[in-house]
Backbone as CSV, one residue per row, in Angstrom:
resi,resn,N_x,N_y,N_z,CA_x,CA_y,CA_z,C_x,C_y,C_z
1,UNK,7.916,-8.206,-31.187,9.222,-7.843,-31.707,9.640,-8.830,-32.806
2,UNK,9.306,-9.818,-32.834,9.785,-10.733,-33.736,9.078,-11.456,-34.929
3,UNK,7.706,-10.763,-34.843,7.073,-10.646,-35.625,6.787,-9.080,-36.575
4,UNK,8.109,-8.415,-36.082,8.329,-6.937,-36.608,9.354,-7.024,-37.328
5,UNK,10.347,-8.079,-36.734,11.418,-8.191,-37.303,11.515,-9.241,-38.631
6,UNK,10.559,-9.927,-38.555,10.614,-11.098,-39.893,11.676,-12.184,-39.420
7,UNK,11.785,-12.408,-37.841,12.795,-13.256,-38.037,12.523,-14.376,-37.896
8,UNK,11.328,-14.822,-37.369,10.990,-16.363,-37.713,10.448,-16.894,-36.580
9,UNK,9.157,-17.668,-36.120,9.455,-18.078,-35.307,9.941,-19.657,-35.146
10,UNK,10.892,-19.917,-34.890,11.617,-21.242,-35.377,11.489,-22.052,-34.222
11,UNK,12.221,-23.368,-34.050,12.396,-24.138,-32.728,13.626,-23.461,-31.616
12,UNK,14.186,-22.742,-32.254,15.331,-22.597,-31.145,14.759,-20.530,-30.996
13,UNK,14.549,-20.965,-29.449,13.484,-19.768,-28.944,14.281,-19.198,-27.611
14,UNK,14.418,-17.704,-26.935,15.151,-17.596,-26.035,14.577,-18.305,-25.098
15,UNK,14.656,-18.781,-23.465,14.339,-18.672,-22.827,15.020,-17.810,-21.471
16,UNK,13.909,-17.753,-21.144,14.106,-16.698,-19.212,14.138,-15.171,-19.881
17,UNK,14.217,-14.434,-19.305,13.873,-12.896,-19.261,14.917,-12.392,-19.790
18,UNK,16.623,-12.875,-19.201,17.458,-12.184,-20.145,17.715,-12.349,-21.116
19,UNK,17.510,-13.877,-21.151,17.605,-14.401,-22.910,16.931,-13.622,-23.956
20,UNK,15.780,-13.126,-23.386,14.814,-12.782,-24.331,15.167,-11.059,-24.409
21,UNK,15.621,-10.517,-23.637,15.825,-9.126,-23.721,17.625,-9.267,-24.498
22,UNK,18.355,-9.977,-24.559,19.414,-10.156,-25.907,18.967,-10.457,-26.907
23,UNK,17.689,-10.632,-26.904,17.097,-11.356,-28.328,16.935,-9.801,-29.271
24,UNK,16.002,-9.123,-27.978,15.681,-8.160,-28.848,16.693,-7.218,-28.514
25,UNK,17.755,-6.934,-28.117,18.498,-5.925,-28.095,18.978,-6.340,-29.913
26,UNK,19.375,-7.659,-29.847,20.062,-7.730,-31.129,19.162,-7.773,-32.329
27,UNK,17.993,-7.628,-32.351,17.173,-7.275,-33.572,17.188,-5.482,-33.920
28,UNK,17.220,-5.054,-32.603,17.218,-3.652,-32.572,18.775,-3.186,-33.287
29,UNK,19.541,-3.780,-32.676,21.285,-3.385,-33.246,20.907,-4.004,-34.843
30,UNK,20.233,-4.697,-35.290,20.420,-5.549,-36.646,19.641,-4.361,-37.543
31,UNK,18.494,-3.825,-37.037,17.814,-2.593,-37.786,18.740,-1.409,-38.000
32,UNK,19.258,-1.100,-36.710,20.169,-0.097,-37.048,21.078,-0.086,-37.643
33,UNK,21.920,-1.138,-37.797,22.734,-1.624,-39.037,22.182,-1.549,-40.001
34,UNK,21.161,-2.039,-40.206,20.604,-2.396,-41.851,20.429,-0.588,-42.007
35,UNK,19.718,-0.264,-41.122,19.125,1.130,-41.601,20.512,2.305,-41.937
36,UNK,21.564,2.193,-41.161,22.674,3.045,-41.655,23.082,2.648,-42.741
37,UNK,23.675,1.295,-43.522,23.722,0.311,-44.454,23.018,1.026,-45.652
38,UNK,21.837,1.100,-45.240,20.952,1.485,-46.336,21.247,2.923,-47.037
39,UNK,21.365,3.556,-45.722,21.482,4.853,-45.521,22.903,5.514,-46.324
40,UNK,24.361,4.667,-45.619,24.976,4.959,-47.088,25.142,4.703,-48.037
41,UNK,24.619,3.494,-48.683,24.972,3.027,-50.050,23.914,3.748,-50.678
42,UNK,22.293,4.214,-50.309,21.763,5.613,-50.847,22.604,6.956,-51.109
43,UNK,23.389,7.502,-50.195,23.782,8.289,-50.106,24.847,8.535,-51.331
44,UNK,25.829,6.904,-51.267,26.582,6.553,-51.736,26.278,6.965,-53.355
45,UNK,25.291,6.482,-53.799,24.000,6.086,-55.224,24.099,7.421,-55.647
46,UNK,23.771,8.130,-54.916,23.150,9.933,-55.137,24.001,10.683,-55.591
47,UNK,25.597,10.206,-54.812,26.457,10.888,-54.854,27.288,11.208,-56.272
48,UNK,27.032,9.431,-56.987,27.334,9.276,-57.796,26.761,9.640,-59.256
49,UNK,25.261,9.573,-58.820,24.833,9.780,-60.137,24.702,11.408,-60.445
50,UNK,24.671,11.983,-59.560,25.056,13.600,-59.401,26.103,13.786,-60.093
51,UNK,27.243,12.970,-59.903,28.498,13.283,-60.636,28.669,12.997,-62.141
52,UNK,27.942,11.975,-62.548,27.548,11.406,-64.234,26.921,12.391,-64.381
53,UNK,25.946,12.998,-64.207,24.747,13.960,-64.866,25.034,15.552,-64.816
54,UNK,25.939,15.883,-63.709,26.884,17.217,-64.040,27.371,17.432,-65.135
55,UNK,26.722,18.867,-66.025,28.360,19.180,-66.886,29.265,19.081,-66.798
56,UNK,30.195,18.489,-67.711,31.749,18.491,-67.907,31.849,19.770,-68.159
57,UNK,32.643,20.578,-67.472,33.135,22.019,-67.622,34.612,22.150,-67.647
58,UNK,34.970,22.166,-69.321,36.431,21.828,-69.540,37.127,23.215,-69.042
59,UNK,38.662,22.484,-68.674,39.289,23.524,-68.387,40.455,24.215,-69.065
């Protein structure tokens, strides 16, 4: 998991079983953040440049 995640393996490491299952709950919550994150400021991007590249259809 934490070699999936890029997060490092550093000196300060969980220990015991639950430590380590908050470790990875919160890499998992950190993907899904990033991945919605991503998800709208794409969306966000698309939305916009759709709107520049539309005809102006005067009224």
């Amino acid at each position: 998991m934490v070699t999936l995640a890029t997060v490092g393996y550093g000196d300060i490491t969980p220990r015991g079983q639950s430590a380590r299952l908050v470790t990875i709950l919160q890499i998992l919550y950190s993907f899904i953040f990033l991945t919605a994150a991503a998800t709208a400021l794409t969306n966000h991007l698309r939305t916009e440049l759709r709107r520049h590249e539309s005809p102006h259809r005067p009224e």
